[in-house]
C-alpha positions as CSV (number, residue, x, y, z in Angstrom):
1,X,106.6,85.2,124.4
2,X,104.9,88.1,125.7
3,X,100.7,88.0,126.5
4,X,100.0,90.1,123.6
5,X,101.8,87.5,121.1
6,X,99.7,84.7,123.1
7,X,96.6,86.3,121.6
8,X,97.9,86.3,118.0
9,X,97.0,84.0,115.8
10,X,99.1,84.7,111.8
11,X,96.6,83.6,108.8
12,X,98.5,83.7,105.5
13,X,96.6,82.8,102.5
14,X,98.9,80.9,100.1
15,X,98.1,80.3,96.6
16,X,101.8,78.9,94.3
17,X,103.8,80.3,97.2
18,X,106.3,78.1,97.7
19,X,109.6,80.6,96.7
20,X,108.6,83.5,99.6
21,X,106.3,81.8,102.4
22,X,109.7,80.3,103.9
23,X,110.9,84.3,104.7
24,X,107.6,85.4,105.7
25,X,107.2,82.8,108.3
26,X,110.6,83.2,109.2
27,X,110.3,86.9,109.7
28,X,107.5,85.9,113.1
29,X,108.3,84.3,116.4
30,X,108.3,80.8,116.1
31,X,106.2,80.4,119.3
32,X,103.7,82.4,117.8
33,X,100.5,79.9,116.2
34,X,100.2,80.3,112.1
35,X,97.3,79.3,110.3
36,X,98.2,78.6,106.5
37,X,95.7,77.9,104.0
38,X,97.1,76.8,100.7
39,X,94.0,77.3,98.0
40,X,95.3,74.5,95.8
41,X,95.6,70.4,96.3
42,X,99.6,71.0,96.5
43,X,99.8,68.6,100.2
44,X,103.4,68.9,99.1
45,X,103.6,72.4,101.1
46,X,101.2,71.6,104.0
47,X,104.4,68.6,104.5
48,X,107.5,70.8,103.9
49,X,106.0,73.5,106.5
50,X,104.5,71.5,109.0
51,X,107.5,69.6,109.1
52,X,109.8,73.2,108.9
53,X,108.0,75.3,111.6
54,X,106.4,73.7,114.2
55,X,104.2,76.8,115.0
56,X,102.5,76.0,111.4
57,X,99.4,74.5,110.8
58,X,98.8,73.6,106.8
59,X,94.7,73.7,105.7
60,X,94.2,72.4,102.2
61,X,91.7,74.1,100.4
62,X,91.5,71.8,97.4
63,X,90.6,74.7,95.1
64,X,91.2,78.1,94.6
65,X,88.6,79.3,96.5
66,X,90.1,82.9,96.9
67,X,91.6,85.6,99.4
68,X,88.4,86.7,101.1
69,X,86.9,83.0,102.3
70,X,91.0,81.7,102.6
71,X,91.5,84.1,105.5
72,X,87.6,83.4,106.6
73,X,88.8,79.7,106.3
74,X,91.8,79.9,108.4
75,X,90.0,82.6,111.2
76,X,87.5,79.6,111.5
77,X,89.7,77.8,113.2
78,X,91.5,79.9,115.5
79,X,90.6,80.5,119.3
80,X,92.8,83.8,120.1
81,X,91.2,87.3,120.3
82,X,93.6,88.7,117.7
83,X,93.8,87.5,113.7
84,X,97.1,88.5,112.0
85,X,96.1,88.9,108.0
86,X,99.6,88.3,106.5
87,X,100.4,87.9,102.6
88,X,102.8,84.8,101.6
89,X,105.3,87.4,100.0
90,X,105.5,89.7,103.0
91,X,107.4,89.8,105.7
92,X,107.9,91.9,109.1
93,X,110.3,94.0,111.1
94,X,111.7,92.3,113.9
95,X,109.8,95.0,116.0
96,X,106.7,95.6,114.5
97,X,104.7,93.3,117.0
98,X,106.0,95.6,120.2
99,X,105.2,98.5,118.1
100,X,101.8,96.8,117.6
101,X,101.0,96.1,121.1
102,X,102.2,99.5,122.6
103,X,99.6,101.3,119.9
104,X,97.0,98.7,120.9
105,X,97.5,99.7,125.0
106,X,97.6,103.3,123.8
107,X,94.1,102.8,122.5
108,X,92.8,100.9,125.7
109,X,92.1,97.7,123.0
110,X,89.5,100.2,121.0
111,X,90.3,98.9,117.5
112,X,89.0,97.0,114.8
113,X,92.3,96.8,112.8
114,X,95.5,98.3,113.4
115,X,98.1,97.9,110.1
116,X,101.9,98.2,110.0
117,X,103.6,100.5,107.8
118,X,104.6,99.4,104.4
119,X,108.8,100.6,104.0
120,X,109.2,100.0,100.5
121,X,106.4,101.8,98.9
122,X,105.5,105.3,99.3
123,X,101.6,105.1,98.8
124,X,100.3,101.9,100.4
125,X,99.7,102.1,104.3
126,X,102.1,105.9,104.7
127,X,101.7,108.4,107.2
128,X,102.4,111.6,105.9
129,X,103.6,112.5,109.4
130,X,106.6,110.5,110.9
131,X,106.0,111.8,114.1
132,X,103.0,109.8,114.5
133,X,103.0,106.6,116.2
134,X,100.0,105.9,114.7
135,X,96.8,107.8,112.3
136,X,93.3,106.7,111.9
137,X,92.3,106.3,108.4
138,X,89.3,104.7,106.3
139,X,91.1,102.0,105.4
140,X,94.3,100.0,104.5
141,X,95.4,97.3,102.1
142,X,95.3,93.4,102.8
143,X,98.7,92.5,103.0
144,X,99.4,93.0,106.7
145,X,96.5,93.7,109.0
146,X,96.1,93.1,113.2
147,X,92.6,92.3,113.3
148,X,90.7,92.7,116.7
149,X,87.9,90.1,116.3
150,X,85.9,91.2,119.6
151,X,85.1,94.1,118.3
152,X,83.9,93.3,114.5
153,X,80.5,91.2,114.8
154,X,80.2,90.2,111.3
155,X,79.1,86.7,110.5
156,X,82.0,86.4,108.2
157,X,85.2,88.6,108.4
158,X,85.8,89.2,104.4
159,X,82.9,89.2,101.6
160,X,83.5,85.9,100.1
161,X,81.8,87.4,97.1
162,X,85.2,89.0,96.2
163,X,87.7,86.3,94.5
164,X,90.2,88.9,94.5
165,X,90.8,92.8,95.1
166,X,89.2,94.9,97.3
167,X,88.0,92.5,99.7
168,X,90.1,94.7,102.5
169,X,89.3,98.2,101.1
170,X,85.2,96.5,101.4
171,X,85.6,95.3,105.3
172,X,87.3,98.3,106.4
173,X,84.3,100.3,104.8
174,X,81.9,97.8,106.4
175,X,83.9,98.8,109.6
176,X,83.7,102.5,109.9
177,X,80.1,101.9,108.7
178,X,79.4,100.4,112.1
179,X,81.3,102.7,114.1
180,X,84.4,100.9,114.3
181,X,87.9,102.0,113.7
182,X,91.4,101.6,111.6
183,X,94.4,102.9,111.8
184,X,97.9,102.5,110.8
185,X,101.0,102.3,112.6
186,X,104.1,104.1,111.7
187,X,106.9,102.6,113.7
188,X,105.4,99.0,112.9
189,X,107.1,97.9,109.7
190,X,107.0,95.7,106.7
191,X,108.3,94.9,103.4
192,X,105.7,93.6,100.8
193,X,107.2,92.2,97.5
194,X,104.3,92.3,95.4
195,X,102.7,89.6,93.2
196,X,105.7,87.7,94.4
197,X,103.0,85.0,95.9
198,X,101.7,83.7,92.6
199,X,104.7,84.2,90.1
200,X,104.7,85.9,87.5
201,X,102.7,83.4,84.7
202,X,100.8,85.0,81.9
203,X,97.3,83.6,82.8
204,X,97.6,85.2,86.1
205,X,98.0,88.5,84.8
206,X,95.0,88.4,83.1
207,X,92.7,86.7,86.3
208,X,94.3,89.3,88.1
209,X,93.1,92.1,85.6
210,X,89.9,90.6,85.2
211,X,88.5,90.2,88.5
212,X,90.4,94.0,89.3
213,X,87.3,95.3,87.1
214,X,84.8,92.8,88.5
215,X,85.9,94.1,92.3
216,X,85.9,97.2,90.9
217,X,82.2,97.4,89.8
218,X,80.9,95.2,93.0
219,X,82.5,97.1,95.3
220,X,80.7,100.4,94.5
221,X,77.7,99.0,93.3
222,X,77.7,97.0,96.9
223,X,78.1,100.5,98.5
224,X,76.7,103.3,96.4
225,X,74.4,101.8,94.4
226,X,73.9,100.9,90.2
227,X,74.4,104.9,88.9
228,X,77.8,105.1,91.0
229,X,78.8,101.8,89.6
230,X,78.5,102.2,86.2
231,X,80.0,106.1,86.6
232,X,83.4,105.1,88.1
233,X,83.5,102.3,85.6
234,X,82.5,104.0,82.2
235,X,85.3,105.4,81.4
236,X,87.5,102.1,82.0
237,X,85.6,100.5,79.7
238,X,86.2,102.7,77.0
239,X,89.7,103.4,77.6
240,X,90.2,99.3,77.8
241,X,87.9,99.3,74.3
242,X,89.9,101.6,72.6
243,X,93.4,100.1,73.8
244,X,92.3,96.3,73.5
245,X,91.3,97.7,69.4
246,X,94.5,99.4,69.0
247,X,96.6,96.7,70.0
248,X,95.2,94.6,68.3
249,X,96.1,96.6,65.4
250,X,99.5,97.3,66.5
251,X,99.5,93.3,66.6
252,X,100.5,93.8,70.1
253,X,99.3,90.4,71.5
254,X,99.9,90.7,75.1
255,X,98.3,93.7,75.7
256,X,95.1,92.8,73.2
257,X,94.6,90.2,76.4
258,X,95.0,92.0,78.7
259,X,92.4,94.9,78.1
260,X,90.3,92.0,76.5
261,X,90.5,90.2,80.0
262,X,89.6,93.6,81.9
263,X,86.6,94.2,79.5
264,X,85.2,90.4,80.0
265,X,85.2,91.4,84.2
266,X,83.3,94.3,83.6
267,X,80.9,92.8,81.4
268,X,80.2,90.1,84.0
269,X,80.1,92.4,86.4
270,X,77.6,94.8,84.5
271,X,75.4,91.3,83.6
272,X,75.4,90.3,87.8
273,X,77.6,87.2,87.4
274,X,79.9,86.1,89.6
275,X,83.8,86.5,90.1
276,X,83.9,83.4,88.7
277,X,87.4,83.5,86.2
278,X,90.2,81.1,87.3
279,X,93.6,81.0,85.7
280,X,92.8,77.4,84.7
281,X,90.0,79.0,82.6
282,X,91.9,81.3,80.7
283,X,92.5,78.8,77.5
284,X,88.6,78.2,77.4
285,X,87.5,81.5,76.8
């Protein structure tokens, strides 16, 4: 195990994870220390991978407390310099670490977060130019990120005000804020099989489009104040009015939901509540 992997710590927020977070953990070193943090009661996983991988260490949340204060859970409790933000349902490259490190020696350490290249997508985490080992950017998505915790000062990593969506796109914005930088690596790869992580159950869909309207609205209300808020989020409303009405009329059930549930985030949004919705709560509403 090289030095560079010494300083590593993997945090991989789990939430019904159990079919993909066997090939994710599989897919990193097995000397390498993993932080999971399971945001349910389910000690049935902290067991099987504690017992699988002896690099693993299980946290029970006991709730779904969310992706923002899961990862701020597991960095808690790590003691290297580096945290690796990994998703359940993605997995790396068996070079992507090197590729990490010789980026991270290119840039004399003077990084805030450095994130591999997604392979099978050709709008998340790109570079336009292959022949760039790596490009700075404003900011990249969640699923994989090398985070260089000496040089972000923040009390807490992630805004735990965020259940879900945009929690990323918010700290790297708090990051270049403070002078600090982000880039992407384009020889450091990995394969994300989205929504994998959670399955693919009804009431999920429509937490997931909920709180997407309620990130939405609190991210640029956060950082551009009410006017900008409500402008970027106008027209979503209507257009989620008028399609929640006309399949309702069409008798299209599934989609009434689902531009129902993306209507209820922006109202709480709009009315200063919290991201409160939980799959569990879908059937009470």
């Amino acid at each position: 195990m090289t030095e560079f992997e010494k300083n590593i710590t993997f945090v991989i927020v789990s939430f019904r994870s159990d079919n993909v977070i066997d090939k994710c953990i599989e897919s990193i070193n097995p000397n390498i220390k993993i932080i999971v943090v399971e945001n349910s009661k389910n000690i049935f996983i902290k067991n099987h991978l504690e017992k699988k991988f002896s690099n693993v260490k299980v946290l029970i949340s006991g709730d779904n407390i969310g992706y923002g204060r899961g990862n701020n859970l597991g960095i808690s409790q790590l003691k290297t310099k580096y945290a690796f933000i990994l998703n359940p349902d993605a997995y790396l490259e068996e070079n992507s670490l090197k590729e990490l490190c010789n980026i991270k020696n290119v840039l004399n350490d003077d990084f805030s977060i450095i994130a591999p290249k997604i392979c099978n997508s050709r709008i998340l985490n790109s570079i336009d130019n292959e022949e760039k080992d790596f490009i700075k950017v404003d900011f990249v998505k969640g699923f994989a990120m090398l985070i260089n915790l000496k040089k972000i000062n923040f009390n807490k990593i992630f805004d735990e005000n965020f259940f879900l969506f945009l929690e990323e796109i918010d700290l790297c914005k708090r990051i270049k804020d403070s002078g600090g930088k982000v880039y992407i690596a384009s020889r450091a790869k990995i394969y994300h099989d989205a929504k994998k992580s959670a399955g693919f159950e009804f009431e999920i869909e429509l937490c997931r489009n909920w709180h997407w309207m309620w990130s939405l609205y609190y991210y640029n209300f956060k950082h551009f104040g009410l006017f900008a808020a409500y402008k970027i989020t106008a027209y979503r409303f209507i257009s989620s009015f008028t399609k929640m009405l006309l399949s309702m009329l069409l008798m299209q059930k599934k989609k009434y939901l689902i531009h129902k549930y993306r209507l209820l985030g922006l109202i709480n949004a709009y009315k200063g509540k919290s991201s409160w919705l939980r799959p569990y709560h879908i059937n009470n509403i």
